[in-house]
DSSP file (Angstrom, degrees, kcal/mol; ACC not computed):
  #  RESIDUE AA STRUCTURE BP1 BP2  ACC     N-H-->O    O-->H-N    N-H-->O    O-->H-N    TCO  KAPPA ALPHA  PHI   PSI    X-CA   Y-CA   Z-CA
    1    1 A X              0   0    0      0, 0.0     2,-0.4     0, 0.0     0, 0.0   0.000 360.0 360.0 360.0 139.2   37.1   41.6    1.7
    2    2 A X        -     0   0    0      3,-0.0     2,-0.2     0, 0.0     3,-0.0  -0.911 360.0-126.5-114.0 147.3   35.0   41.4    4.6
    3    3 A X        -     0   0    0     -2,-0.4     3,-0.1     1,-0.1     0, 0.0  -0.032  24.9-115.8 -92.8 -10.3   32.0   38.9    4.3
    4    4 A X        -     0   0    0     -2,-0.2     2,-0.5     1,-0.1    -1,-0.1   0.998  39.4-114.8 -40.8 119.3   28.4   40.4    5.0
    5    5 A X        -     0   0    0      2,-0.1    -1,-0.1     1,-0.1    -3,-0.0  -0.369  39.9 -87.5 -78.1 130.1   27.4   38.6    8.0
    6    6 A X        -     0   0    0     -2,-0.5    -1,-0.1     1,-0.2    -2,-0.0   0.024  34.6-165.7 -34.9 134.0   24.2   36.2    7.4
    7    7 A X  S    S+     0   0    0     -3,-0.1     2,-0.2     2,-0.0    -1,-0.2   0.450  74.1  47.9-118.7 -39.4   20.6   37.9    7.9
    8    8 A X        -     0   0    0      2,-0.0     2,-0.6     0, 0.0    -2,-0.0  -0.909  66.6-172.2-116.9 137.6   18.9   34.9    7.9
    9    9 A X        -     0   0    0     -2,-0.2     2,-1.4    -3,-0.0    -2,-0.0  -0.895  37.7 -77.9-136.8 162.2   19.3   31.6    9.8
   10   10 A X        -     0   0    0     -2,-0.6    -2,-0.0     1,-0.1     0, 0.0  -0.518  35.3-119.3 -47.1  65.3   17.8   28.6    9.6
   11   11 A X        -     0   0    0     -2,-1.4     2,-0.7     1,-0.1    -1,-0.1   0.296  31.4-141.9 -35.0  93.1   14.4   27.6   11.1
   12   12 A X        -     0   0    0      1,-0.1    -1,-0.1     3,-0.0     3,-0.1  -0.590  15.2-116.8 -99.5 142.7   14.9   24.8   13.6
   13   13 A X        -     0   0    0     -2,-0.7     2,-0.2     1,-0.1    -1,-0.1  -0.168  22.1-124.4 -48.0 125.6   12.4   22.0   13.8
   14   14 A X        +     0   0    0      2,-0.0     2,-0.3     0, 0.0    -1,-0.1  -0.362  55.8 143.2 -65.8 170.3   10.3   21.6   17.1
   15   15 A X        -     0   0    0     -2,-0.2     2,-0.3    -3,-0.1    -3,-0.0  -0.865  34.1-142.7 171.5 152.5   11.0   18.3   18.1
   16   16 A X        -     0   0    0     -2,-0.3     2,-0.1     0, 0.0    -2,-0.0  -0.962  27.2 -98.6-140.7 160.9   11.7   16.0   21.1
   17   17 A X        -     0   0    0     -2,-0.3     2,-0.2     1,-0.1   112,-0.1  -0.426  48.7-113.8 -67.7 151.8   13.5   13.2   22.5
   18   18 A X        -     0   0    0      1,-0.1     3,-0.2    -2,-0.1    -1,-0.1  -0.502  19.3-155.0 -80.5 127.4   11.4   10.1   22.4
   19   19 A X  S    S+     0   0    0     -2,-0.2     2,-0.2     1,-0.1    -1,-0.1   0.314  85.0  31.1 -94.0  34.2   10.3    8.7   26.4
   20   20 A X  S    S-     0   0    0    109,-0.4   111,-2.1   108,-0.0     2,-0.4  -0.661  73.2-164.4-161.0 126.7    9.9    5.2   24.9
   21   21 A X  E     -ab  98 131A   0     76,-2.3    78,-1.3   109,-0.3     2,-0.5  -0.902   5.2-168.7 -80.3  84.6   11.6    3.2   22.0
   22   22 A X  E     -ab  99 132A   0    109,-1.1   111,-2.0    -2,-0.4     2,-0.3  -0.696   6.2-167.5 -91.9 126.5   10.7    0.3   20.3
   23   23 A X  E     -ab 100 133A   0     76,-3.7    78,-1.7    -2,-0.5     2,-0.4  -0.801   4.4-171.6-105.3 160.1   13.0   -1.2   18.2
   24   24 A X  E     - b   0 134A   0    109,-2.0   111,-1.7    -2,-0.3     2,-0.4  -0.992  14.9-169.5-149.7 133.5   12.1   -4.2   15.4
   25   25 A X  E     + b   0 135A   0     76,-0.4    78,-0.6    -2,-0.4   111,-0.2  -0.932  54.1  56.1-130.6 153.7   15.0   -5.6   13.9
   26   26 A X  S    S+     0   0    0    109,-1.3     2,-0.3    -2,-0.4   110,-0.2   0.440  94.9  66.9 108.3  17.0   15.1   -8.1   10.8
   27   27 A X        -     0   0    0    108,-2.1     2,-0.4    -3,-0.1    -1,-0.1  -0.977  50.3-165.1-162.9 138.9   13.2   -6.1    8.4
   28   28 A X        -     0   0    0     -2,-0.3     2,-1.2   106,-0.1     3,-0.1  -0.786  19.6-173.8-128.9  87.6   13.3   -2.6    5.9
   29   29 A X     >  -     0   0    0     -2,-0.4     4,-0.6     1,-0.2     3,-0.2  -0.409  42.2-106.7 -71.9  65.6    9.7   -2.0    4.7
   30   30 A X  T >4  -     0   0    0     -2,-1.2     3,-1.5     1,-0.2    -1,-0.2   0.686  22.7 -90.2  52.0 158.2   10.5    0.4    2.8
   31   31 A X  T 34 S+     0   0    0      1,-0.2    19,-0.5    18,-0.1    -1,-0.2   0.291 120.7  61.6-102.1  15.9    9.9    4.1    3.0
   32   32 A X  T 34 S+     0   0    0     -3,-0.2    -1,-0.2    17,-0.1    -2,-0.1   0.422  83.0 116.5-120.1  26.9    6.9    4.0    1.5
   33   33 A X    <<  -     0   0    0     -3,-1.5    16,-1.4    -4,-0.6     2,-0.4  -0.234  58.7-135.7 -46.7 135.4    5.2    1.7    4.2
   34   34 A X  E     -D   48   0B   0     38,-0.5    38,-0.4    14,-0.2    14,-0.3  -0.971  17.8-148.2-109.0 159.7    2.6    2.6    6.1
   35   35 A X  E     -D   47   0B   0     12,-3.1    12,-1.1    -2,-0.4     2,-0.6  -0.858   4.3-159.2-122.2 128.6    3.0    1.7    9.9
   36   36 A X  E     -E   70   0C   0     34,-2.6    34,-2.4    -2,-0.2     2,-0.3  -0.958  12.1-169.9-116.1 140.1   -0.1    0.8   12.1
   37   37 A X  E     -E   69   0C   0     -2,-0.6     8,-1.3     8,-0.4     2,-0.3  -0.992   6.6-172.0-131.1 126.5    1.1    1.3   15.7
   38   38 A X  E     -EF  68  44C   0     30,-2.4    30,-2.0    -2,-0.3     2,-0.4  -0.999  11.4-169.7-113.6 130.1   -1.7   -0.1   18.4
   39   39 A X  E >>  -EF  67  43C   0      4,-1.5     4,-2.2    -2,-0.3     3,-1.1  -0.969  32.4-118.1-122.0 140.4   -1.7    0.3   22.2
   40   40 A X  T 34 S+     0   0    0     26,-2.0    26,-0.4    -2,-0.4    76,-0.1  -0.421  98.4  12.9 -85.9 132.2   -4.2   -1.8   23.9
   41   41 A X  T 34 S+     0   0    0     -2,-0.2    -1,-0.2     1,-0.1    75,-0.0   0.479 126.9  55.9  89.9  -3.4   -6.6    0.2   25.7
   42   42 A X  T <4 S-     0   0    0     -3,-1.1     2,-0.2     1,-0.1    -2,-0.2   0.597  99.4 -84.0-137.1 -38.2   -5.5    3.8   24.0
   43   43 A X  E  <  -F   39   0C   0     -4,-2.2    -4,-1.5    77,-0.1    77,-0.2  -0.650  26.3-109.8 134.1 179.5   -5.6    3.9   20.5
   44   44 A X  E     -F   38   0C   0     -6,-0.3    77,-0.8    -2,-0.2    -6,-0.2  -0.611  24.0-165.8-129.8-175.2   -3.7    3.1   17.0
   45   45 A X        -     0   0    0     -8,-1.3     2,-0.5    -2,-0.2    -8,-0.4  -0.738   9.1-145.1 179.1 105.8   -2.2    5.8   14.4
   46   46 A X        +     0   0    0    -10,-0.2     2,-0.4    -2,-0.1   -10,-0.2  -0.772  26.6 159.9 -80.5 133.0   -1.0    5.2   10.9
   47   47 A X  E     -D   35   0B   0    -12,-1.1   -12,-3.1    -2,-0.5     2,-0.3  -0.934  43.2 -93.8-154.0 173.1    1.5    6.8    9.5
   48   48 A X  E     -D   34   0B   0     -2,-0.4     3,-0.2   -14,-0.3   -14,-0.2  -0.516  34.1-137.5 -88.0 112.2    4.3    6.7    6.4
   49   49 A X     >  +     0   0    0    -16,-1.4     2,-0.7    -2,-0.3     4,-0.5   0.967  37.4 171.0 -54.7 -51.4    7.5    5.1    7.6
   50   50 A X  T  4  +     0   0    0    -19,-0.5    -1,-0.2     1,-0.2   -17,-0.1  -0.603  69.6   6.4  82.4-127.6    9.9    7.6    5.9
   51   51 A X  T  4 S-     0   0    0     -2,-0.7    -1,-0.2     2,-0.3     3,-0.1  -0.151 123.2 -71.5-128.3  30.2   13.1    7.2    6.9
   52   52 A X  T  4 S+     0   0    0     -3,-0.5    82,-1.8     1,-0.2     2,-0.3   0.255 109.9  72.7 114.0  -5.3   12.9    3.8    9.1
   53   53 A X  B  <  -C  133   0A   0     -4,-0.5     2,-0.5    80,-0.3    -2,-0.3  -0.970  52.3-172.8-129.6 145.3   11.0    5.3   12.1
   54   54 A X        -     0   0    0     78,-2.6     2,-0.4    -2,-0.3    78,-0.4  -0.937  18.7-130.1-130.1 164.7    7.8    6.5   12.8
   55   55 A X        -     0   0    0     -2,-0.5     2,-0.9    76,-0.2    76,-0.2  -0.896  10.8-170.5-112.3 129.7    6.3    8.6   16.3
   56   56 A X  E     -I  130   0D   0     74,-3.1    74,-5.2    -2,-0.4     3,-0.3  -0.869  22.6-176.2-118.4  98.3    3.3    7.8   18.3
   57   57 A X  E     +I  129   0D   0     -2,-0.9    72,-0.2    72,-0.2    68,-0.1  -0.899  55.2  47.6-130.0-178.7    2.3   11.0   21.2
   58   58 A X  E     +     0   0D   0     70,-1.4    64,-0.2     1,-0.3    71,-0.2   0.414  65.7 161.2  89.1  10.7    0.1   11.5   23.6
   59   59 A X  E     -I  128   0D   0     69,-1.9    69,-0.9    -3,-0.3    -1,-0.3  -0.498  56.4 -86.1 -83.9 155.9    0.6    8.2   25.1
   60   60 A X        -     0   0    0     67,-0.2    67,-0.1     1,-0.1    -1,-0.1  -0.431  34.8-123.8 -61.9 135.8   -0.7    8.3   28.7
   61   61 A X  S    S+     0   0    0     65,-0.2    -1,-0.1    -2,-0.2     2,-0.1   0.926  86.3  27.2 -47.8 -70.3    2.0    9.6   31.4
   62   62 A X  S    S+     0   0    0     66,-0.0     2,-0.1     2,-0.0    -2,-0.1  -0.350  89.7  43.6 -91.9 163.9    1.9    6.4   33.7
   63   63 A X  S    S-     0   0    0     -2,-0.1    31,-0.2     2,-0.1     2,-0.2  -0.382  85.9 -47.6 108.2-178.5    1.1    2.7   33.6
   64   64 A X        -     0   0    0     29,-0.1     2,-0.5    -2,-0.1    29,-0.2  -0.607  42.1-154.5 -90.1 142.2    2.1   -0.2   31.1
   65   65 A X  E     - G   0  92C   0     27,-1.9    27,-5.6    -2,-0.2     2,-0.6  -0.975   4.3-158.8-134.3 139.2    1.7    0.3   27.9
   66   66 A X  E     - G   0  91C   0     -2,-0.5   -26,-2.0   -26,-0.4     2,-0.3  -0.897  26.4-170.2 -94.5 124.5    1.1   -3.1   25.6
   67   67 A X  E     -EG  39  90C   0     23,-3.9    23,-3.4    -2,-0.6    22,-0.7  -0.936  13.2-175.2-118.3 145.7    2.2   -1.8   21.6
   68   68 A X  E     -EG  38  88C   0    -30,-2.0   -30,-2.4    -2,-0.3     2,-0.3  -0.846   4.7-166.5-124.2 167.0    1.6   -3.7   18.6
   69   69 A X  E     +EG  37  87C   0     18,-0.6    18,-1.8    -2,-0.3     2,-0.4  -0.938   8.4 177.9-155.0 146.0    2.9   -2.4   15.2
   70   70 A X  E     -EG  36  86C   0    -34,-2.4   -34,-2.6    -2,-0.3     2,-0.6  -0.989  20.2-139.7-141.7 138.8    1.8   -3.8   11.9
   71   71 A X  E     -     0   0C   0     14,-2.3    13,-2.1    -2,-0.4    14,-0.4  -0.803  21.7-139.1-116.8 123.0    2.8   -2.7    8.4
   72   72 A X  E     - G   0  83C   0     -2,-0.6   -38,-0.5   -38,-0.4     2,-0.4   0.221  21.1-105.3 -58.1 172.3    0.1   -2.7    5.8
   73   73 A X  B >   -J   76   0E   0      9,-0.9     3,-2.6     3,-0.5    -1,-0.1  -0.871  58.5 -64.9-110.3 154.1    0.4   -3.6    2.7
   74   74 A X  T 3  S-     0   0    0     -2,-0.4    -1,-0.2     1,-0.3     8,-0.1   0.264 119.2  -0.6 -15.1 109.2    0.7   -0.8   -0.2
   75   75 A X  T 3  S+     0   0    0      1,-0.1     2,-0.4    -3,-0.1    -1,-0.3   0.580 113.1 108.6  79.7   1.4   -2.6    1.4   -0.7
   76   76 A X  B <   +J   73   0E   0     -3,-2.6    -3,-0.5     6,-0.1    -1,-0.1  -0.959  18.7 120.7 -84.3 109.5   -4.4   -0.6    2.2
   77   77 A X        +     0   0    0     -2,-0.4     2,-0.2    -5,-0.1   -31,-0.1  -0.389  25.3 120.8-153.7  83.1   -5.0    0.6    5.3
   78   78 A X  S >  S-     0   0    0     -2,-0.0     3,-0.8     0, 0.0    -2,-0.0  -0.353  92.5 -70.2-110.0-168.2   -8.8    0.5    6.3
   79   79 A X  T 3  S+     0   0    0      1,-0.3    34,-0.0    -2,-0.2    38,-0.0   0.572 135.7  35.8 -78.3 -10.1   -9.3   -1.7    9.7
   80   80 A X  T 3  S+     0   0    0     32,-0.0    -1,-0.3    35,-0.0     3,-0.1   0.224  81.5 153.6-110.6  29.8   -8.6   -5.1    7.8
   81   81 A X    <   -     0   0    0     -3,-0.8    32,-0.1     1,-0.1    -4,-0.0  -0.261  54.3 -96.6 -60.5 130.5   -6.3   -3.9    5.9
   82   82 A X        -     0   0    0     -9,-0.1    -9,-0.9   -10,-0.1     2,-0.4   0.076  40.3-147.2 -49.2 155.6   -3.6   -6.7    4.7
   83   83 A X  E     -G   72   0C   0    -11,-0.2   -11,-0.2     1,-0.2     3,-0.1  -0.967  18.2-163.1-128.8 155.6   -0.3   -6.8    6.8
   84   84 A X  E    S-     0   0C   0    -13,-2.1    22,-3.1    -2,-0.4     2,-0.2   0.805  79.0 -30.5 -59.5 -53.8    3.5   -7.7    5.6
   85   85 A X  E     - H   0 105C   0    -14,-0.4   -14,-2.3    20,-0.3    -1,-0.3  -0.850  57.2-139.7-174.4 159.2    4.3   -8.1    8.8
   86   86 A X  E     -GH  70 104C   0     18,-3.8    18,-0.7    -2,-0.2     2,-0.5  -0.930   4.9-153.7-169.3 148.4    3.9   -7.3   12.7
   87   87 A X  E     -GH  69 103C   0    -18,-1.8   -18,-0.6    -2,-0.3     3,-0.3  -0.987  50.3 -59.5-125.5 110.5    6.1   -6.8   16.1
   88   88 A X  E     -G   68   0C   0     -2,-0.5   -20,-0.2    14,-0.5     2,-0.1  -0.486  23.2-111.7 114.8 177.6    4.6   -7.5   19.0
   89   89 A X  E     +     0   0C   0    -22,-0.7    -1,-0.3    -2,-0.2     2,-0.2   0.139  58.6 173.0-133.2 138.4    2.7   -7.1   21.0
   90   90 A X  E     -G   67   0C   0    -23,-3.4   -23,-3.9    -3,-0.3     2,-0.5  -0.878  19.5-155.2-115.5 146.2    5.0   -5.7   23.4
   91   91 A X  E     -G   66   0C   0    -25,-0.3     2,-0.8    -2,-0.2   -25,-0.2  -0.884   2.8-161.0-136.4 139.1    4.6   -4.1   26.7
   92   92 A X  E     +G   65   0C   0    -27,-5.6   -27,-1.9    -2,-0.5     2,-0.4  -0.920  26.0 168.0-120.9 134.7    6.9   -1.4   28.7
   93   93 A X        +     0   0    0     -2,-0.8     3,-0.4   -29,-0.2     2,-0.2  -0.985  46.2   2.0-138.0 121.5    6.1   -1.5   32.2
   94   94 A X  S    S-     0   0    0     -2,-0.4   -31,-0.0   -31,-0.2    -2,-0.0  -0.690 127.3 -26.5 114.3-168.4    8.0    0.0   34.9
   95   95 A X  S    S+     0   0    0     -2,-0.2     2,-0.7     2,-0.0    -1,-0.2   0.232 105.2 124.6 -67.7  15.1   11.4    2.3   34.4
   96   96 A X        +     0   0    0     -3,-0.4     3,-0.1     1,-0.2    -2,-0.1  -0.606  27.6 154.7 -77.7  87.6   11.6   -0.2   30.9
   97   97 A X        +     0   0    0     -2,-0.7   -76,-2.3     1,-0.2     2,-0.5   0.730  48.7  44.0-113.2  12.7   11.9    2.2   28.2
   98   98 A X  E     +a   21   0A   0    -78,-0.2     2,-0.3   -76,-0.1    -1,-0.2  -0.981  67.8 173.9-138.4 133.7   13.5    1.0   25.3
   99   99 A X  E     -a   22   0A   0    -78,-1.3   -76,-3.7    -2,-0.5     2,-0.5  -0.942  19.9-142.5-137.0 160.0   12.5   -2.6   24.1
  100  100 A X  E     -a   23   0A   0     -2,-0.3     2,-0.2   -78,-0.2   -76,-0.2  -0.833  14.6-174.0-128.3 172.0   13.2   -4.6   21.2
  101  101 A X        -     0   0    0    -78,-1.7   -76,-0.4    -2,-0.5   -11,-0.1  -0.868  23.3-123.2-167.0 124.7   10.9   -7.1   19.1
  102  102 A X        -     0   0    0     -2,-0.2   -14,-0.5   -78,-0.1     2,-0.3  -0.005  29.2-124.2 -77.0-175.6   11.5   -9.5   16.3
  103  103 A X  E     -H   87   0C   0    -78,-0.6     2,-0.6   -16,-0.1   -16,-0.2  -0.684  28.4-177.5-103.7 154.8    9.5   -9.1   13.1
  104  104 A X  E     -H   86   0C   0    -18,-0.7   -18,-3.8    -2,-0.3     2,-0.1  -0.972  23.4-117.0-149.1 152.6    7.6  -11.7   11.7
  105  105 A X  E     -H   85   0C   0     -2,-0.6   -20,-0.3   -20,-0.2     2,-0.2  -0.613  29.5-139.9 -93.8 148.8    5.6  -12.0    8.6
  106  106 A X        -     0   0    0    -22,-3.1     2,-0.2    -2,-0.1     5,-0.1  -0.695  20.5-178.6-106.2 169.8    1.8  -12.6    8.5
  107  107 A X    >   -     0   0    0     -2,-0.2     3,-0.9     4,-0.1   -23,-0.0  -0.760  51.4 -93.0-116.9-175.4   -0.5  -14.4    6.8
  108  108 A X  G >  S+     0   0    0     -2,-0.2     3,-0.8     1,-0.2     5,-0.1   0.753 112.6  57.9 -53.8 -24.3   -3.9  -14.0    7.6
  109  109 A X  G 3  S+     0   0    0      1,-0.2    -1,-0.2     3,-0.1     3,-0.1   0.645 113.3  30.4 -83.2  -5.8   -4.4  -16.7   10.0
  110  110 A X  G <  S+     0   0    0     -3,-0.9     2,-0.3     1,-0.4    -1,-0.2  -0.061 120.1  54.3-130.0  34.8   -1.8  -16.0   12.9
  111  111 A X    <   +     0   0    0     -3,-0.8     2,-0.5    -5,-0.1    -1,-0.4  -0.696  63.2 178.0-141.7 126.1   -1.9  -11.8   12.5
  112  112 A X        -     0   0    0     -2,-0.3    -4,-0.1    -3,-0.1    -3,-0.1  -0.989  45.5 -87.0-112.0 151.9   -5.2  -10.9   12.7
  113  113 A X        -     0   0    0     -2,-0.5    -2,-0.1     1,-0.1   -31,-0.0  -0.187  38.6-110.7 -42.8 121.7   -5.1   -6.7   12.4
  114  114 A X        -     0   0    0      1,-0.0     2,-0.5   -78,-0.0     3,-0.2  -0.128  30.2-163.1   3.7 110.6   -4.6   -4.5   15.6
  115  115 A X        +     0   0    0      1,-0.2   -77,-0.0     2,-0.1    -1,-0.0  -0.666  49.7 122.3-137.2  95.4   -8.1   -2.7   16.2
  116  116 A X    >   +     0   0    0     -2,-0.5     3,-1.9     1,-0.1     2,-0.3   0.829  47.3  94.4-110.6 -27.1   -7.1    0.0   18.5
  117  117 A X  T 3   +     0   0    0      1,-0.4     3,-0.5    -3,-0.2    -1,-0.1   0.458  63.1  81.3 -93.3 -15.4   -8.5    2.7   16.0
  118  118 A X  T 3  S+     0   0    0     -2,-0.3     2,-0.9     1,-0.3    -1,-0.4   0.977 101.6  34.6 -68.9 -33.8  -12.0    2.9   17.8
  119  119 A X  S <  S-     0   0    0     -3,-1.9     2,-0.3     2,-0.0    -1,-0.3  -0.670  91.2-158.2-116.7  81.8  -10.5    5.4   20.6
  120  120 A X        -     0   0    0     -2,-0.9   -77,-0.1    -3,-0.5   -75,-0.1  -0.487  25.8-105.7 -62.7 122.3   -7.9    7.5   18.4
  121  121 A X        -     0   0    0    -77,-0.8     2,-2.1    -2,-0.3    -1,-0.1  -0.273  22.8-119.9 -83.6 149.2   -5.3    9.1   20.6
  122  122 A X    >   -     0   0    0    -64,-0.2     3,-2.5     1,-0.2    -1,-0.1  -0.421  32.1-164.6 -69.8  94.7   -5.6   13.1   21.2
  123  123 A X  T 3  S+     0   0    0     -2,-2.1    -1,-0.2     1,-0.2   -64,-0.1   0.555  82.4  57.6 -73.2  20.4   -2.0   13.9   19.5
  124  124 A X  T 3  S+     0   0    0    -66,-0.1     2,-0.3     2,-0.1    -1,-0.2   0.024  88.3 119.9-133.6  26.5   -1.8   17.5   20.9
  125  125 A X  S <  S-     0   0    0     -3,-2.5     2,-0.2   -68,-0.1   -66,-0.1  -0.756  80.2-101.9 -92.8 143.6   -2.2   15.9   24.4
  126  126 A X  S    S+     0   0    0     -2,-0.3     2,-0.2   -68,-0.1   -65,-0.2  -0.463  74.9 126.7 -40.5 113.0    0.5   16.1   27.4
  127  127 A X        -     0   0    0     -2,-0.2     2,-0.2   -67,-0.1   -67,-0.2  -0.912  66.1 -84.6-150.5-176.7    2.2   12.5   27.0
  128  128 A X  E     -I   59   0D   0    -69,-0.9   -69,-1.9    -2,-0.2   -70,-1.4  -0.559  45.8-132.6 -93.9-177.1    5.0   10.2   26.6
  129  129 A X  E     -I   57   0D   0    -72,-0.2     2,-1.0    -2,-0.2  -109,-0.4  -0.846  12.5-150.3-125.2 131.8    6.2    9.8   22.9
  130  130 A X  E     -I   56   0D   0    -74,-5.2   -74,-3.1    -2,-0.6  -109,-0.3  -0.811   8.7-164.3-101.5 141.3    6.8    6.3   21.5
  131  131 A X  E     -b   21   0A   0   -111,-2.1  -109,-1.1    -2,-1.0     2,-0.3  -0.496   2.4-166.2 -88.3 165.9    9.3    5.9   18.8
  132  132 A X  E     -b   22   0A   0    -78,-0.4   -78,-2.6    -2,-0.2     2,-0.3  -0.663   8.1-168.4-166.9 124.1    9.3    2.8   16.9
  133  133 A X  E     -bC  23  53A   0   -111,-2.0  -109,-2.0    -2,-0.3   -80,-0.3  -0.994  13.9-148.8-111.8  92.5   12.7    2.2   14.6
  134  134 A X  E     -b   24   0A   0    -82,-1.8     2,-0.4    -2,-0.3  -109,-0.2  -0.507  13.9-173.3 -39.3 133.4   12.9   -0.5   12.0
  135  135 A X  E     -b   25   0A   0   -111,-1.7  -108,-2.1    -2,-0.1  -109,-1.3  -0.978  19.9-143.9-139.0 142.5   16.7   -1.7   11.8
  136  136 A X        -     0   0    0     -2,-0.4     2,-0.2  -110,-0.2  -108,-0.0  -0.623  31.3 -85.3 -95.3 166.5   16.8   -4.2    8.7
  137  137 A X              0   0    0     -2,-0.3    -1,-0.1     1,-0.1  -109,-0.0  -0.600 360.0 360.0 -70.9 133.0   19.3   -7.4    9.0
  138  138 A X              0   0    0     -2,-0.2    -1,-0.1    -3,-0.0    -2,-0.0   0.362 360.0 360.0 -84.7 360.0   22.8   -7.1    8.2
């Protein structure tokens, strides 16, 4: 018996490699988090953590870029919106592209909220891409 050969194939996902990485080790918010990612001077972006990483692009080609990342807490995320927790602020300057940054927990008085949101980055702009990876503690 000879097989019919397949008709249809499989739709692959655009996608690209990330040209920057931040990793934050010590911590699993959960994959129903939401993640505020700020770079000073450019703009912030929320988005649903998922599966332990989330992507910020559009970032401007050249230069330093300083990133803060905060995770809100459940069903908040207006511009005070409570945080867990926050990494950074970190800065890749140079050939640097993969950096790593511990986690710490807030309260309100030593995290006050990232307020990059006023200048929202254009995501269907020519950029670098920043990753940012939660790895939880073993």
């Amino acid at each position: 018996m000879v097989a019919a050969p397949l008709l249809w194939g499989c739709a692959v996902e655009d996608w690209r490699n990330a040209d920057l990485q931040l990793e934050i080790a010590g911590v699993d918010p959960g994959t129903q988090a939401i993640v505020r990612t700020c770079v000073d001077g450019v703009g912030s972006r929320d988005a649903a953590l998922g599966a332990g990483r989330v992507a910020f692009p559009g970032l401007p080609t050249d230069g330093d870029l300083t990133v803060t990342v905060d995770v809100l807490e459940t069903a908040d995320t207006g511009s005070d919106a409570t945080r867990s927790g926050r990494a950074g602020p970190i800065t890749f300057s140079g050939d640097v592209i993969v950096q790593q940054a511990a986690w710490t927990a807030c309260d309100d008085a030593d995290c006050p909220p990232c307020r990059e949101a006023a200048a929202p980055v254009d995501t269907g702009a020519a950029g670098r891409l920043l990753a940012v990876r939660f790895l939880a503690a073993e």
